[in-house]
C-alpha positions in Angstrom: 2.6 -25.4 7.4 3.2 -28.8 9.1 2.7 -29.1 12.3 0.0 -27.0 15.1 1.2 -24.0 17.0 -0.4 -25.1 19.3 -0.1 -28.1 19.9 2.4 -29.2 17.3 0.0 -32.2 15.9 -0.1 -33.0 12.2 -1.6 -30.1 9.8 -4.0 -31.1 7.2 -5.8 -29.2 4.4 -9.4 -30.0 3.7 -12.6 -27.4 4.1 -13.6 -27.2 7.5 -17.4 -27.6 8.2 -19.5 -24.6 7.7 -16.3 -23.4 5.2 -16.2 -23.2 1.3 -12.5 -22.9 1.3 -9.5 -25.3 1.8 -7.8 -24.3 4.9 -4.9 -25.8 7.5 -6.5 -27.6 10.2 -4.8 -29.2 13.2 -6.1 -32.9 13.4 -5.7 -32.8 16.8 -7.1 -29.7 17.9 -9.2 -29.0 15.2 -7.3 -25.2 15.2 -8.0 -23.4 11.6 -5.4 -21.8 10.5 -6.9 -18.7 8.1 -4.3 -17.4 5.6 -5.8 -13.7 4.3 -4.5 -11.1 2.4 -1.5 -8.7 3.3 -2.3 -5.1 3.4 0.3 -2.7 2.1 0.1 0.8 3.5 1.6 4.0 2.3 2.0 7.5 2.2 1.8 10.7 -0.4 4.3 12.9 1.1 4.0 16.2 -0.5 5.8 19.4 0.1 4.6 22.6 -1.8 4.3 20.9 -5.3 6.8 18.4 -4.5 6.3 14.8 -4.0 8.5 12.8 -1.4 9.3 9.6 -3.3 12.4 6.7 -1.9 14.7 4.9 -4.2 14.3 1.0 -3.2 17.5 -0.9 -1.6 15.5 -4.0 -1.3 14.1 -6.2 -3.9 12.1 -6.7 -5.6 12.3 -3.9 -8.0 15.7 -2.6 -6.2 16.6 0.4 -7.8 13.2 1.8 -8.2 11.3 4.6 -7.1 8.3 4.4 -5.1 6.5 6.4 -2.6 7.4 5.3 1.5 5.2 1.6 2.0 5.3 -1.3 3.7 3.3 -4.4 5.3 1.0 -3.2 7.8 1.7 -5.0 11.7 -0.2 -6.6 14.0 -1.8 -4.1 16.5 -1.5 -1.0 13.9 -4.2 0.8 12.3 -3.8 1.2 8.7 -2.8 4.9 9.0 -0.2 4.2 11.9 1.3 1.7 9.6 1.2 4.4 6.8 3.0 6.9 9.0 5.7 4.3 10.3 6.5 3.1 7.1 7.1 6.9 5.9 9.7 7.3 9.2 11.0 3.6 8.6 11.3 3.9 4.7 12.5 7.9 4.4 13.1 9.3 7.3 10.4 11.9 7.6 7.7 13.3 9.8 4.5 14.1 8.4 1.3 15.2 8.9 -2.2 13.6 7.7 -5.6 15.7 7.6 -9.2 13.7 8.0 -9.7 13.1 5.0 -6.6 11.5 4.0 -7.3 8.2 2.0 -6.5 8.4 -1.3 -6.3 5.3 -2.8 -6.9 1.6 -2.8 -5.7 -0.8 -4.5 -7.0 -4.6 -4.6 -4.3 -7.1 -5.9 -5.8 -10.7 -5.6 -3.1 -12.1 -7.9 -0.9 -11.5 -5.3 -3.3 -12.1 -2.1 -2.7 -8.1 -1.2 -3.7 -4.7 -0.3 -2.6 -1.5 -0.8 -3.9 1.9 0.9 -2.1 5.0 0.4 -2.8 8.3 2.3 -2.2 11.9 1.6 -0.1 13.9 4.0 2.1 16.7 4.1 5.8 16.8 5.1 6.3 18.6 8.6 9.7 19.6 8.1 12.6 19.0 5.5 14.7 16.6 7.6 14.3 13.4 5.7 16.8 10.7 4.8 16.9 7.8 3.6 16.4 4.2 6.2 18.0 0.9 5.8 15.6 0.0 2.9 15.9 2.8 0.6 19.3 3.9 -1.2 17.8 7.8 -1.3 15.0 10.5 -1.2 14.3 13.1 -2.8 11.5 15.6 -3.8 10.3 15.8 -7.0 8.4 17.9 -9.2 5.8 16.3 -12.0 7.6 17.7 -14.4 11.2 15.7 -12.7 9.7 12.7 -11.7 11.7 9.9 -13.2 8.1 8.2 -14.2 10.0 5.5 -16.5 11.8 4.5 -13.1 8.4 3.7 -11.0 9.0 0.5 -9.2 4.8 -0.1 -8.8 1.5 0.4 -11.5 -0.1 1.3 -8.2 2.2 4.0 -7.1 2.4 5.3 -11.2 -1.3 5.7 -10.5 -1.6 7.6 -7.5 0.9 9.8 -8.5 -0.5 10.6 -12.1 -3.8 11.0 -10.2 -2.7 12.8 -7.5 -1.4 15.5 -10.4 -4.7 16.0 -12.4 -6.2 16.4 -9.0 -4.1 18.7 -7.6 -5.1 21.7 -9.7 -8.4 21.5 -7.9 -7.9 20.2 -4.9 -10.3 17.9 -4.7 -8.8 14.5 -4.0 -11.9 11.6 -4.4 -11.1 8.5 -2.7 -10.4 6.1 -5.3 -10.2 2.2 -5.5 -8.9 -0.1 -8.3 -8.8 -3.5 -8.8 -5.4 -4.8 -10.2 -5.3 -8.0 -12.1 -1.9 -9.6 -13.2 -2.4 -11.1 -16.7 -0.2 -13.2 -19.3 3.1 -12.2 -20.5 3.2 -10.1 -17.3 0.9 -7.9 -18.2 -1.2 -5.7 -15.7 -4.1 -3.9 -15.9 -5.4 -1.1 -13.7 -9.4 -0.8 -13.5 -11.4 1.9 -11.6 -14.4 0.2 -9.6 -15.1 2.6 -7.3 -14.6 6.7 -6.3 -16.2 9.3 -3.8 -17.8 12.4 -5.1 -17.9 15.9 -3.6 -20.4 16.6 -0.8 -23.6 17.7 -2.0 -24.8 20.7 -0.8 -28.7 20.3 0.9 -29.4 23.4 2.6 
């Protein structure tokens, strides 16, 4: 960044007063520009005990699978972003309980945020959008897992598995932290627990 949007004088980076962090500052104006992480939202769309995943189109990591996700906009809740993403990505309607968080993932690496959401498919009338080359429903048994394009969609689906014979589906959130020789590692730091029961 260069110049003000506002009004278009010199940018500078320094730490505003009161701050702790270098930021873009109009000299002119004295406009602070904030840069803040991206939040990624997405949907598990499940039909019977079927997953919905897309195959990407787009890099990176064209040729992959991954469930339906995408940068949230301005003026969306997370959840509408979720559901828009799902229509935008794979064609398909769904519907999402209360309680449909299901995970989180922080990436600070990479400045984002992703949130998926459980939901169930409305209908069978999917197809694939302008970012994904197909869709399909999978099985766990079918699901191409060597072929994931994302850790953090390999990790809600293998948990949504081992929760599904229950059906109790904590909230969970992990902490992703991109290492040397690309390596990544996953870590659980926090998950909800069933209701107790006071009465």
């Amino acid at each position: 960044m260069k110049f003000c949007h506002h009004c278009a004088a010199a940018i500078t980076v320094h730490i505003p007063e009161g701050d702790d962090k270098p930021r873009h500052v109009c000299v002119a104006c004295e406009t602070i520009f904030y840069q803040n992480p991206k939040n990624v939202v997405g949907t598990l769309p499940i039909y019977e005990d079927k997953v919905l995943l897309c195959k990407r189109a787009i890099e990176p990591r064209s040729g992959k699978w991954t469930l339906p996700a995408g940068f949230m906009e301005n003026g969306e809740s997370s959840l509408e972003g979720a559901i828009r993403e799902t229509r935008e990505e794979a064609g398909a309607s769904i519907r999402v309980a209360n309680d449909s968080l299901y995970t989180l993932f922080n990436l600070p690496n990479i400045n984002q945020m992703y949130l998926f959401f459980r939901a169930e498919l409305a209908n069978l009338d999917f197809s694939a959008g302008i970012e994904s080359e197909d869709v399909a429903l999978f099985r766990e048994d079918e699901i191409p897992w060597s072929e994931i394009a994302f850790p953090v969609v390999k990790s809600t689906l293998e948990h949504y598995f081992a929760d599904r014979p229950t059906q109790h589906f904590p909230v969970r959130m992990f902490d992703v932290i991109h290492g040397d020789n690309r390596t990544i590692s996953t870590t659980l730091i926090s998950h909800s627990t069933p209701l107790q029961n006071t009465s």
